[in-house]
PDBQT receptor file of N, H, CA, C and O in Angstrom, charges set to zero:
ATOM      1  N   UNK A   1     100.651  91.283 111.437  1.00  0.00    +0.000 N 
ATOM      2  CA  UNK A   1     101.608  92.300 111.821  1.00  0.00    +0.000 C 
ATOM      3  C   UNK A   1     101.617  92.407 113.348  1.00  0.00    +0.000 C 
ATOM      4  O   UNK A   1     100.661  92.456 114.122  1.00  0.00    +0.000 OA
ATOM      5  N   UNK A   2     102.832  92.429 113.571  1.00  0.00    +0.000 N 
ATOM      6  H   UNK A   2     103.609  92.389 112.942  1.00  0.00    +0.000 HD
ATOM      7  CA  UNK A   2     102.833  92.867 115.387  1.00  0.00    +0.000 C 
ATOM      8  C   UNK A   2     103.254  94.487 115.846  1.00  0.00    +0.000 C 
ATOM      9  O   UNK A   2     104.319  95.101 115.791  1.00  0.00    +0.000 OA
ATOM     10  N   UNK A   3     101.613  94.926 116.416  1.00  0.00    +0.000 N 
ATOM     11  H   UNK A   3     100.748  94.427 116.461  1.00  0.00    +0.000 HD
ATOM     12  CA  UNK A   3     101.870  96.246 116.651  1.00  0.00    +0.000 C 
ATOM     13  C   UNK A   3     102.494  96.012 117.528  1.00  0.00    +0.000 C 
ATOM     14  O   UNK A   3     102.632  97.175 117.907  1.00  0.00    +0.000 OA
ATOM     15  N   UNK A   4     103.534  94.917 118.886  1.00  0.00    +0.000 N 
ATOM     16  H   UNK A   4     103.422  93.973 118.578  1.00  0.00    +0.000 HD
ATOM     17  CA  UNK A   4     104.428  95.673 119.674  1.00  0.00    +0.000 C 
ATOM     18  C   UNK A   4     105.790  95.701 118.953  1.00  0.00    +0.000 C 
ATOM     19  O   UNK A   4     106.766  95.809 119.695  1.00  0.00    +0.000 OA
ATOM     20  N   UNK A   5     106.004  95.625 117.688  1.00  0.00    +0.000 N 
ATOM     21  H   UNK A   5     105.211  95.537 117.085  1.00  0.00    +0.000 HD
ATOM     22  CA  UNK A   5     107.383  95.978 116.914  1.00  0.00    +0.000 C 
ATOM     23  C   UNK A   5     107.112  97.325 116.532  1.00  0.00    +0.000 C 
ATOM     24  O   UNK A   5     106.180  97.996 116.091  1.00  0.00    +0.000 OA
ATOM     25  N   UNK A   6     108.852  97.506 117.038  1.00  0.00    +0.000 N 
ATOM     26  H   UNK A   6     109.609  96.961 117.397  1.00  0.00    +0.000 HD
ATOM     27  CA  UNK A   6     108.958  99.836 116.586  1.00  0.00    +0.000 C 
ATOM     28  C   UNK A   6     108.495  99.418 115.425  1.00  0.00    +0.000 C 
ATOM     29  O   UNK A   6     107.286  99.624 115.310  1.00  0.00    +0.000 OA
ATOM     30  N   UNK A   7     109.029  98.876 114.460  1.00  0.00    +0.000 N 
ATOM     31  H   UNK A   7     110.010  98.709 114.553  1.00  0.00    +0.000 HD
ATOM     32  CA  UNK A   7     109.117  98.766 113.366  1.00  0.00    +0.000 C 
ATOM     33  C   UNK A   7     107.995  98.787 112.351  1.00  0.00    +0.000 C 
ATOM     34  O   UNK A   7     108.014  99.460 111.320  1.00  0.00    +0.000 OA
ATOM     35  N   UNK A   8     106.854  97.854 112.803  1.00  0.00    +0.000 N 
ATOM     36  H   UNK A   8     106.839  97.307 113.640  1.00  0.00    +0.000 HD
ATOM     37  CA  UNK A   8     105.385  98.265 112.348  1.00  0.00    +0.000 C 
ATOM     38  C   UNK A   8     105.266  99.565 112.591  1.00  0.00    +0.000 C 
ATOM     39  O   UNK A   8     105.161 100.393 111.686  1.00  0.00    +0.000 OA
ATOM     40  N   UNK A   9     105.273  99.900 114.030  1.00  0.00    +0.000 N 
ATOM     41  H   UNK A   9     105.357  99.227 114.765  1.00  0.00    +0.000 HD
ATOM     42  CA  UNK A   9     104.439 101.306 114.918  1.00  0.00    +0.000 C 
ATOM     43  C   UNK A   9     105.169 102.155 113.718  1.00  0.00    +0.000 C 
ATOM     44  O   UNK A   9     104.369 102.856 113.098  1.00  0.00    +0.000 OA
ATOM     45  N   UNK A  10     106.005 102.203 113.440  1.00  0.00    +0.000 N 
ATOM     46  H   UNK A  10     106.655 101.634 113.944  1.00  0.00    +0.000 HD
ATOM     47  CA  UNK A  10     106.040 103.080 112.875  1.00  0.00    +0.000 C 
ATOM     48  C   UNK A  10     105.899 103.665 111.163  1.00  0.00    +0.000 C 
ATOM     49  O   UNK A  10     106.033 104.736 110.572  1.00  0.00    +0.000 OA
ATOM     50  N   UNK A  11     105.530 102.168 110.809  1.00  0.00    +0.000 N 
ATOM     51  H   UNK A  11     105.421 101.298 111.290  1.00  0.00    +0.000 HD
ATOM     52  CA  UNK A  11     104.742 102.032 109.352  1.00  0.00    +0.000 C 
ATOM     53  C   UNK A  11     103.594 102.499 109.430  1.00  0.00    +0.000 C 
ATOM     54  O   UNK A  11     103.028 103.036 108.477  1.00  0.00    +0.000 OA
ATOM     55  N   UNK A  12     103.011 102.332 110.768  1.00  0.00    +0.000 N 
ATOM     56  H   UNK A  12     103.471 101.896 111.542  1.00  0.00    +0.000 HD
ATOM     57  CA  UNK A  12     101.779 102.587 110.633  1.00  0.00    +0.000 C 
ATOM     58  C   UNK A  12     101.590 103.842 110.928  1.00  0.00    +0.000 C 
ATOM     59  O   UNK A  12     100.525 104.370 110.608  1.00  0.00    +0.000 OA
ATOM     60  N   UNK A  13     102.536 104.527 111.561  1.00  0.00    +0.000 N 
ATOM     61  H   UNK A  13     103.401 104.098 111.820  1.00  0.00    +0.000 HD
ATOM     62  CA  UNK A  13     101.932 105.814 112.052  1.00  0.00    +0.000 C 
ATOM     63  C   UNK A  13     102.073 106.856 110.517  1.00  0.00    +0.000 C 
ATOM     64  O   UNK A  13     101.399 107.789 110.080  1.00  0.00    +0.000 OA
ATOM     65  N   UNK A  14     103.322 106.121 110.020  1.00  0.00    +0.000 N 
ATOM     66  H   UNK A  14     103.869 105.363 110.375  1.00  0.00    +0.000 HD
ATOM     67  CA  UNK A  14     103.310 107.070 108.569  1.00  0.00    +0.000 C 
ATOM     68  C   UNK A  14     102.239 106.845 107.839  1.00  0.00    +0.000 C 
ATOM     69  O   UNK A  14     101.533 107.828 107.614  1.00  0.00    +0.000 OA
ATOM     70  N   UNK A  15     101.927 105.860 107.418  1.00  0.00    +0.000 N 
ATOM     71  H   UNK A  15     102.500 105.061 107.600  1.00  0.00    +0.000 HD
ATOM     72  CA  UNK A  15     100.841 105.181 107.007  1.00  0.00    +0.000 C 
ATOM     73  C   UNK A  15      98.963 106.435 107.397  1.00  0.00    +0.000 C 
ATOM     74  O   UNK A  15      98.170 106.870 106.562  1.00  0.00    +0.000 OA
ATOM     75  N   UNK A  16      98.944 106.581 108.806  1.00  0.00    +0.000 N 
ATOM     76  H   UNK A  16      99.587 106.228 109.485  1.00  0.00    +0.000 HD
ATOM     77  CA  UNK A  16      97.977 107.363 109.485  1.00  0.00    +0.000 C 
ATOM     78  C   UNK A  16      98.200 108.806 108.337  1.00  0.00    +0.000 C 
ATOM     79  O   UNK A  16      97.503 109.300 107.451  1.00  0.00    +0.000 OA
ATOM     80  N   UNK A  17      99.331 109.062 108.827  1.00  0.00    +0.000 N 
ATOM     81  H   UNK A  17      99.897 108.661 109.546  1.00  0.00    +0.000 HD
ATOM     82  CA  UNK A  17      99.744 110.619 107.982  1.00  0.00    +0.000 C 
ATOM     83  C   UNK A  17      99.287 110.747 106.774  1.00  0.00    +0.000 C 
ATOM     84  O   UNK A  17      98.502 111.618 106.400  1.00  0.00    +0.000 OA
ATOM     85  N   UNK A  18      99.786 109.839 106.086  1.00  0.00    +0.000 N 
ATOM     86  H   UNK A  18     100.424 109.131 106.390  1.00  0.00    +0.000 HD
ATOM     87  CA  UNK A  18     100.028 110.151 104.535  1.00  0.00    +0.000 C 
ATOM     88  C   UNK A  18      98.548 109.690 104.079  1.00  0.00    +0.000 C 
ATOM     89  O   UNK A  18      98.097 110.214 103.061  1.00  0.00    +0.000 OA
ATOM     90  N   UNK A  19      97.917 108.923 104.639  1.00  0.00    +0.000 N 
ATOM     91  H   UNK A  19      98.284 108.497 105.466  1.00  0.00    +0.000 HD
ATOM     92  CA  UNK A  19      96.943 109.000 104.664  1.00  0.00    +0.000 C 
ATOM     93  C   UNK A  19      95.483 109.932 105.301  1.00  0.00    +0.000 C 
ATOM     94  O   UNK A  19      94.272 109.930 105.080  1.00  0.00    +0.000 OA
ATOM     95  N   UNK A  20      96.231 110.514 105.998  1.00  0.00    +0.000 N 
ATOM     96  H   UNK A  20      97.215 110.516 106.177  1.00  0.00    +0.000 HD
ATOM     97  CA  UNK A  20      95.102 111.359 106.708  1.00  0.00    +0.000 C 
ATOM     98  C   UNK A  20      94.067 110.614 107.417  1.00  0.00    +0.000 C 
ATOM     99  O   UNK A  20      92.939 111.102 107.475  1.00  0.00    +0.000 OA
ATOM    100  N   UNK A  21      94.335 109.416 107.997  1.00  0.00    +0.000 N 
ATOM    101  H   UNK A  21      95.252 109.020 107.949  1.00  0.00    +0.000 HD
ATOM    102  CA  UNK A  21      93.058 109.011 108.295  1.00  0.00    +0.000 C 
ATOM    103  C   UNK A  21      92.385 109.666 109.743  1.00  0.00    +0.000 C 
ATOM    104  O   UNK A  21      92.987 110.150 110.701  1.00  0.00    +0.000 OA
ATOM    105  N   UNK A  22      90.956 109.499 109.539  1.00  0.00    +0.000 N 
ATOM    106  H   UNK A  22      90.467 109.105 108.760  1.00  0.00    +0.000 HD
ATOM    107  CA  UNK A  22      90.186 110.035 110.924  1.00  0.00    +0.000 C 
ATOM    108  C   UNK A  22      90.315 108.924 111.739  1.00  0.00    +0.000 C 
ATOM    109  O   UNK A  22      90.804 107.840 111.420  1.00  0.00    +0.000 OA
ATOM    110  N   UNK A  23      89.699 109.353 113.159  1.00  0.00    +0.000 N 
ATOM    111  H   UNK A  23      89.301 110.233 113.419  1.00  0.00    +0.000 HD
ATOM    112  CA  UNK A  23      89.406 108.504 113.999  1.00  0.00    +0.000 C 
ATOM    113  C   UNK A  23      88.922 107.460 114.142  1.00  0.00    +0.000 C 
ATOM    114  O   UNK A  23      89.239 106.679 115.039  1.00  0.00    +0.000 OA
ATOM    115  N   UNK A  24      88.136 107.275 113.353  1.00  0.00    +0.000 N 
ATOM    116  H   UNK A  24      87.878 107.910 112.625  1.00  0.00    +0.000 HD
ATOM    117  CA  UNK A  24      87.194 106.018 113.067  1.00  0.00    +0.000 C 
ATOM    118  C   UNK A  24      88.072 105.215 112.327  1.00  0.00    +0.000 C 
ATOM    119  O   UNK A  24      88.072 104.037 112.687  1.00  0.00    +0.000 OA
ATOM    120  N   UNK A  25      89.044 105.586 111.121  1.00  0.00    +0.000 N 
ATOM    121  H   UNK A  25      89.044 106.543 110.829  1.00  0.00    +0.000 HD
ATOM    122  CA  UNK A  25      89.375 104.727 110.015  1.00  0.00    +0.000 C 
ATOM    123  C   UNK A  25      90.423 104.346 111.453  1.00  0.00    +0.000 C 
ATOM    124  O   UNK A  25      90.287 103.213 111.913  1.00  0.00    +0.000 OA
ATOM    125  N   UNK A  26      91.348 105.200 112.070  1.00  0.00    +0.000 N 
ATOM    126  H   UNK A  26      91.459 106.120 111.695  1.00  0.00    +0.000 HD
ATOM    127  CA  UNK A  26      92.730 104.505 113.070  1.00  0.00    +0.000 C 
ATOM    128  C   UNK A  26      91.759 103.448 113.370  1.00  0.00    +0.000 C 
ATOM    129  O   UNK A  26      91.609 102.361 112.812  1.00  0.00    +0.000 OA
ATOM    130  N   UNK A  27      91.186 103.922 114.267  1.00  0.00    +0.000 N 
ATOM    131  H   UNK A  27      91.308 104.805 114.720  1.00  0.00    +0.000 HD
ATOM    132  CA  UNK A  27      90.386 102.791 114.739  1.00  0.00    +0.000 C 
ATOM    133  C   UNK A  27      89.920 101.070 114.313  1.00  0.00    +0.000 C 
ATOM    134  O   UNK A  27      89.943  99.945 114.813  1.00  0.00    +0.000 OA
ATOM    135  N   UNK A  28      89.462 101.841 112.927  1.00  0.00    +0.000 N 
ATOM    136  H   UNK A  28      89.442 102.755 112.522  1.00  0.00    +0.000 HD
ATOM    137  CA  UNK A  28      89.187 100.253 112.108  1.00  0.00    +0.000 C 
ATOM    138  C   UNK A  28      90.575  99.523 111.733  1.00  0.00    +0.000 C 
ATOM    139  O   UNK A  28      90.700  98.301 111.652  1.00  0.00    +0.000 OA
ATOM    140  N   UNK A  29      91.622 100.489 111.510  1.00  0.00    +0.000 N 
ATOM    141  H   UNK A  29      91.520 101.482 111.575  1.00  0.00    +0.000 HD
ATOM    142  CA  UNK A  29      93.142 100.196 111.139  1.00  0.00    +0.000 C 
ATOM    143  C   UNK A  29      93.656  99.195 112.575  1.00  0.00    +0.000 C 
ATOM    144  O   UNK A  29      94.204  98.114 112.359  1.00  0.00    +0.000 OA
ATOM    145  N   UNK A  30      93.470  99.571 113.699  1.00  0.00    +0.000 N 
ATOM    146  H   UNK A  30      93.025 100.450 113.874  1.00  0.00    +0.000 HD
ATOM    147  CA  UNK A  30      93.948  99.222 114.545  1.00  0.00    +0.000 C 
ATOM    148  C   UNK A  30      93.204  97.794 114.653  1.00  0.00    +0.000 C 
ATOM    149  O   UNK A  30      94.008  96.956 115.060  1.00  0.00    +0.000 OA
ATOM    150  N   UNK A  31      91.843  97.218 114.404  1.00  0.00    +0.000 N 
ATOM    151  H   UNK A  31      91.190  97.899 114.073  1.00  0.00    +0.000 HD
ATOM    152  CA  UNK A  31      91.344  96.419 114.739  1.00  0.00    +0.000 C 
ATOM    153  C   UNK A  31      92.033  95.400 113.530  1.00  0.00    +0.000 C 
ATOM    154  O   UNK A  31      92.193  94.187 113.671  1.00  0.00    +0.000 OA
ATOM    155  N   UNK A  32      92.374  96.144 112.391  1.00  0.00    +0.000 N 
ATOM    156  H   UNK A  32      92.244  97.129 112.276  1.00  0.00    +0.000 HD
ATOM    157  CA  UNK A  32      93.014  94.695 111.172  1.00  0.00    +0.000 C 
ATOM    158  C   UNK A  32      93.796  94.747 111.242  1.00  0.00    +0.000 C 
ATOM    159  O   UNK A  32      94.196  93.747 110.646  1.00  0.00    +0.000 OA
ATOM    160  N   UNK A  33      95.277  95.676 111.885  1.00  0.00    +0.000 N 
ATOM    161  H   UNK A  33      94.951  96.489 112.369  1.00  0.00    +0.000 HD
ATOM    162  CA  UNK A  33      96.051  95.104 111.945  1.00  0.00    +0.000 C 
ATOM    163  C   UNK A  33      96.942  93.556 112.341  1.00  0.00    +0.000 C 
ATOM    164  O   UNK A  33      97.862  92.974 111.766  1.00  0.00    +0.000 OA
ATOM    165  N   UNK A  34      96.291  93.309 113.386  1.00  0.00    +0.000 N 
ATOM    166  H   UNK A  34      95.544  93.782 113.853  1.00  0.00    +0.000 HD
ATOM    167  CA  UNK A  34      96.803  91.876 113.764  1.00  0.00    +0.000 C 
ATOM    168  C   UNK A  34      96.210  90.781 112.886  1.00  0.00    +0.000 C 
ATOM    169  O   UNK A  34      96.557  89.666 113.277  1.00  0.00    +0.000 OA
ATOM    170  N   UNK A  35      95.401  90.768 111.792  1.00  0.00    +0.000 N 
ATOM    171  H   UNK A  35      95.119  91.673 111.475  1.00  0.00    +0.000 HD
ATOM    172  CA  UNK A  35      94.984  89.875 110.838  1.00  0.00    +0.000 C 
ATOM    173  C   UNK A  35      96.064  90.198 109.391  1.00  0.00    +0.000 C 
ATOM    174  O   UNK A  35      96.413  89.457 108.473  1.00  0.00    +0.000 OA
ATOM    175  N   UNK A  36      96.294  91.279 109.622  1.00  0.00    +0.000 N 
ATOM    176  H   UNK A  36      96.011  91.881 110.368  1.00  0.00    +0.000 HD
ATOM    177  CA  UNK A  36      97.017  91.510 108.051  1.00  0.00    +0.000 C 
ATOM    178  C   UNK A  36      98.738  91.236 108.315  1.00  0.00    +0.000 C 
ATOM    179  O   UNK A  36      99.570  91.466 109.193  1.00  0.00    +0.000 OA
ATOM    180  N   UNK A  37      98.673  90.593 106.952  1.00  0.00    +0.000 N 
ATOM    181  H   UNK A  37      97.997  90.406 106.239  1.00  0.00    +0.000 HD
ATOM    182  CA  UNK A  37     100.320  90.068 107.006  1.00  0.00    +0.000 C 
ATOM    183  C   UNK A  37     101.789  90.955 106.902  1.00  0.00    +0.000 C 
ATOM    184  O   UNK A  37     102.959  90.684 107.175  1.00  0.00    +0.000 OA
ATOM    185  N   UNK A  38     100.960  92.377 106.259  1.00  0.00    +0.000 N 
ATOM    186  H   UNK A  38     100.011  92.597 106.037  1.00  0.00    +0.000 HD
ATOM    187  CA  UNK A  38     101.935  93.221 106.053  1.00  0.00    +0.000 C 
ATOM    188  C   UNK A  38     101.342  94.449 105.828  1.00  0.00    +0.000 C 
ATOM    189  O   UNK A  38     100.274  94.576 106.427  1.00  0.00    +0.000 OA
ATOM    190  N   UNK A  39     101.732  95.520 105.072  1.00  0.00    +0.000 N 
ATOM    191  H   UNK A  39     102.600  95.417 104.585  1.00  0.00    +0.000 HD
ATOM    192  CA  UNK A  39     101.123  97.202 104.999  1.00  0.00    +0.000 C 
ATOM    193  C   UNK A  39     100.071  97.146 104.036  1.00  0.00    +0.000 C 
ATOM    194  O   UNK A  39      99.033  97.802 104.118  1.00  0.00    +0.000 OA
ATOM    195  N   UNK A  40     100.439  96.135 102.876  1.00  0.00    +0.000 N 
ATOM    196  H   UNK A  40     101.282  95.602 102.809  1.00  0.00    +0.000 HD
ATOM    197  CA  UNK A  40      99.760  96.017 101.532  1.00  0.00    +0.000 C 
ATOM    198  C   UNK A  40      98.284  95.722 101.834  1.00  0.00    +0.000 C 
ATOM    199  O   UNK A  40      97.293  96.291 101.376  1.00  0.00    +0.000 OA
ATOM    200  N   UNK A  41      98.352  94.786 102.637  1.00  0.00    +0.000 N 
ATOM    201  H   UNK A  41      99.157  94.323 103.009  1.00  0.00    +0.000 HD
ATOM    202  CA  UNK A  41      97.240  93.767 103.016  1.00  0.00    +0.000 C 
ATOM    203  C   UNK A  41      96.397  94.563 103.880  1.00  0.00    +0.000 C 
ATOM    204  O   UNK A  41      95.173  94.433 103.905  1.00  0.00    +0.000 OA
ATOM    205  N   UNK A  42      97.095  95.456 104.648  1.00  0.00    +0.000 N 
ATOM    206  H   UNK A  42      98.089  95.562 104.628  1.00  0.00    +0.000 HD
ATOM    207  CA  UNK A  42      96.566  96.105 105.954  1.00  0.00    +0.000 C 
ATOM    208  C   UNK A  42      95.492  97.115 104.522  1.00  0.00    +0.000 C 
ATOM    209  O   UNK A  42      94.324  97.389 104.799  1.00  0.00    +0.000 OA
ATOM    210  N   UNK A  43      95.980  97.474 103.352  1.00  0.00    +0.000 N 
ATOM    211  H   UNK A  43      96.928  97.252 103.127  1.00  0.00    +0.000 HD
ATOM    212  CA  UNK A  43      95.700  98.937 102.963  1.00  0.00    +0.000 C 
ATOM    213  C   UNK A  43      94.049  97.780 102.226  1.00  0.00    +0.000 C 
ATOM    214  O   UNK A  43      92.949  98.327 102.310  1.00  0.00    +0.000 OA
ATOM    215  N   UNK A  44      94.097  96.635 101.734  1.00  0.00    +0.000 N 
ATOM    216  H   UNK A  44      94.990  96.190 101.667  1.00  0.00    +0.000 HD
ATOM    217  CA  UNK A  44      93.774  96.193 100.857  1.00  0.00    +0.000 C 
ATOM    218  C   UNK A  44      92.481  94.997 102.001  1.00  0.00    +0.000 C 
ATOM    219  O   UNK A  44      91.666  94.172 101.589  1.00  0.00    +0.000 OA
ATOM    220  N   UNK A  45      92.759  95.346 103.237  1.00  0.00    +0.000 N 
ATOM    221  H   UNK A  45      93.422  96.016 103.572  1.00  0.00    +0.000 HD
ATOM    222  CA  UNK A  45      91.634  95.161 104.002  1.00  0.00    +0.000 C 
ATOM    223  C   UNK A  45      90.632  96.289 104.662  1.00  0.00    +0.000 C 
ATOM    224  O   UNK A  45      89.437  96.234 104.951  1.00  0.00    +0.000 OA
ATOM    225  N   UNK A  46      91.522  97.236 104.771  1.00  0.00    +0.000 N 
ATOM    226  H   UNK A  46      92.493  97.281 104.536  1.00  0.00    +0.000 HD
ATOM    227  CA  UNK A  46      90.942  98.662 104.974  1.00  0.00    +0.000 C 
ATOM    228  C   UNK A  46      89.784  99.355 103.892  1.00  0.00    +0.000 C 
ATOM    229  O   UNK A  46      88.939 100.223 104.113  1.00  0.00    +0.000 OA
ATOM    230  N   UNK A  47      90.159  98.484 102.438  1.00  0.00    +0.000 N 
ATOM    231  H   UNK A  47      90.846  97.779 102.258  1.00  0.00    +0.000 HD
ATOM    232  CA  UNK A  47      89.792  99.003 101.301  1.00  0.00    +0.000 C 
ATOM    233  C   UNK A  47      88.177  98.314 101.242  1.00  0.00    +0.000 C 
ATOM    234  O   UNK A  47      87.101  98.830 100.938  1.00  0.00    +0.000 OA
ATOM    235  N   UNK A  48      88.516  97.007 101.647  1.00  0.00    +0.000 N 
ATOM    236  H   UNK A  48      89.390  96.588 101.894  1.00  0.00    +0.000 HD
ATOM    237  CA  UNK A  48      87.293  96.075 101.356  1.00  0.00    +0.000 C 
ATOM    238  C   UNK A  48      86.434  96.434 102.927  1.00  0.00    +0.000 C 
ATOM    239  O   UNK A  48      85.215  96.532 102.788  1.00  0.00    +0.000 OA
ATOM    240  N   UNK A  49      86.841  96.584 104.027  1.00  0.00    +0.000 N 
ATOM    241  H   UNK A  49      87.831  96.504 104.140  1.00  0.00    +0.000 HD
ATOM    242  CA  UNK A  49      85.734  96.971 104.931  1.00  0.00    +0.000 C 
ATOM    243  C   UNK A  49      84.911  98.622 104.845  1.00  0.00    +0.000 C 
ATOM    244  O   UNK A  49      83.801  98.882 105.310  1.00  0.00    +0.000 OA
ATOM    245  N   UNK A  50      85.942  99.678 104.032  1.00  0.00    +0.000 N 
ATOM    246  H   UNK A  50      86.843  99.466 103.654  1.00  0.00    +0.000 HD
ATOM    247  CA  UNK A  50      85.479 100.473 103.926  1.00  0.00    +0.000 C 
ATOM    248  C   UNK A  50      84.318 100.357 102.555  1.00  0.00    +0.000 C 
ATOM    249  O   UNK A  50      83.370 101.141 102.581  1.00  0.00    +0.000 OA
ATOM    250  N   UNK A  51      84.414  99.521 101.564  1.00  0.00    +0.000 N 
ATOM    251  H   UNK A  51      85.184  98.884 101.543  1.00  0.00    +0.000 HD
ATOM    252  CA  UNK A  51      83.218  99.130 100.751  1.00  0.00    +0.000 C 
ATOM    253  C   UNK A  51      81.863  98.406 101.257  1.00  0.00    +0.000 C 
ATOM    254  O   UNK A  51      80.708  98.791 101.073  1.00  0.00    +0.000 OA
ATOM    255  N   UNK A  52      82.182  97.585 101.746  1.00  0.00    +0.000 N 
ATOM    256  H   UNK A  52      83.120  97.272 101.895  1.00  0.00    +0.000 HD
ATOM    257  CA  UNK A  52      81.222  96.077 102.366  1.00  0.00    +0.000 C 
ATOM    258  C   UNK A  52      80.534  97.740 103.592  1.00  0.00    +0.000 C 
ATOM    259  O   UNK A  52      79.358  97.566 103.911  1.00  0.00    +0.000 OA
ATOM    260  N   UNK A  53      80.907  98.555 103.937  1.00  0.00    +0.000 N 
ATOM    261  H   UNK A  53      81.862  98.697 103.678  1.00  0.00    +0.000 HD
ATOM    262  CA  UNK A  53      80.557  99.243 105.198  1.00  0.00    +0.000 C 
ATOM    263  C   UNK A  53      79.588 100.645 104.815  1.00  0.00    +0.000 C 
ATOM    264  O   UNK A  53      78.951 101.280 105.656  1.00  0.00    +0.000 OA
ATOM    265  N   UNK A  54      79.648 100.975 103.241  1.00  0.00    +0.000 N 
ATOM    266  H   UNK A  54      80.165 100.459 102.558  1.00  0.00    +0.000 HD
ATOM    267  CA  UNK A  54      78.713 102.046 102.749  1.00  0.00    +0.000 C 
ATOM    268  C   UNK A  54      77.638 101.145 102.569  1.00  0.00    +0.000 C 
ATOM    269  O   UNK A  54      77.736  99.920 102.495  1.00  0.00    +0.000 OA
ATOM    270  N   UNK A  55      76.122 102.142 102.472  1.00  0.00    +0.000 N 
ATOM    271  H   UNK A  55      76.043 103.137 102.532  1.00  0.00    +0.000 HD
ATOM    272  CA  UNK A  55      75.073 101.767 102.315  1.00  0.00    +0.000 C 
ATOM    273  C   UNK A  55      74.494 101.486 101.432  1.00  0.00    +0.000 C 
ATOM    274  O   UNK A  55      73.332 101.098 101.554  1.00  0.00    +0.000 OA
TER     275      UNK A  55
């Protein structure tokens, strides 16, 4: 995904909302975005680092 398209920025910012995410998750969001191919992928890499990342 290319965060300099409006068009992402602004998937993602709804995306932030509706999700509620904290600081840390933007954060981790922001670091997979440029690996993920689309929103699905973005949610479904977010999913697997937030597992692999509990103790």
């Amino acid at each position: 995904m290319n965060v300099n398209d409006k068009y992402v920025l602004d998937i993602l910012n709804n995306f932030i909302v509706s999700e509620r995410l904290n600081k840390s998750e933007i954060l981790q969001m922001a670091s997979l975005v440029s690996i993920s191919h689309d929103i699905s992928d973005l949610k479904d890499n977010l999913k697997w680092e937030r597992y692999s990342c509990k103790p």
